[in-house]
N, C-alpha and C positions, 0 to 999 in steps of 0.2 A: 504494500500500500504506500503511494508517496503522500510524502508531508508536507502539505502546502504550509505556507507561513503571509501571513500579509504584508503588503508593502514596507507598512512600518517596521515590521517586527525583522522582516528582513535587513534596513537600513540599520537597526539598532544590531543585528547581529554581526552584520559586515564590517558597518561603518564604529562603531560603538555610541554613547551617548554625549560624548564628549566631541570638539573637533569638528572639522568640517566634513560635509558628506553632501552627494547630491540631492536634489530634489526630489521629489517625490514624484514627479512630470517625469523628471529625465527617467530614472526606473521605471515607470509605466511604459517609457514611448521604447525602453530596450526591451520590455515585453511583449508590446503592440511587433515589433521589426525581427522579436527569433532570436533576438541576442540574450534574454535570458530566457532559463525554460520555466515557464510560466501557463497558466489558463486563467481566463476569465468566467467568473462567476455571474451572472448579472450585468452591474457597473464598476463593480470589485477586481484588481486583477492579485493572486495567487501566487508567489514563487515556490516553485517546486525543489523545497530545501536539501531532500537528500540525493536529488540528478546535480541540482549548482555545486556542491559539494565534492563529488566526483570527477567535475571538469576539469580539464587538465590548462587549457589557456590554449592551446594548440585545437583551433577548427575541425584540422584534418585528423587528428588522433582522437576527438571525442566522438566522428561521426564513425570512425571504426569500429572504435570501443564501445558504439553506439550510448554514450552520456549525454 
C-alpha cells in the first residue's frame, strides 16, 4: 500500500520546519508535470512518500528500477 503524505507534510518532511523551502505552488505544479510521484484527490494533490523515497535522482535508473 503506498503512503500518500500531503503537500504540507511532505514540505515539512523534506524541507524541515525551519529555513527556507519552496512553495506550496511550486510542489503542486512538480506534481501536476510527473516530477514528483504524486495523485490527486479531489483538489488535494498527495505525495506518494514511500516511491519519492526510493528515487535515486537519476530519471533513467528510477524508470528501470521502475520508482
Amino acid at each position: 500500500m503506498t503512503c500518500l503524505v500531503k503537500v504540507s507534510d511532505f514540505i515539512r518532511r523534506v524541507y524541515g520546519d525551519q529555513g527556507s523551502h519552496p512553495a506550496r505552488q511550486t510542489i503542486v505544479r512538480q506534481c501536476k508535470l510527473g516530477k514528483l510521484p504524486a495523485e490527486q484527490k479531489g483538489n488535494l494533490w498527495y505525495i506518494k512518500w514511500d516511491i519519492y523515497q526510493k528515487q535515486t535522482g537519476n530519471d533513467l535508473v528510477d524508470k528501470v528500477l521502475g520508482n
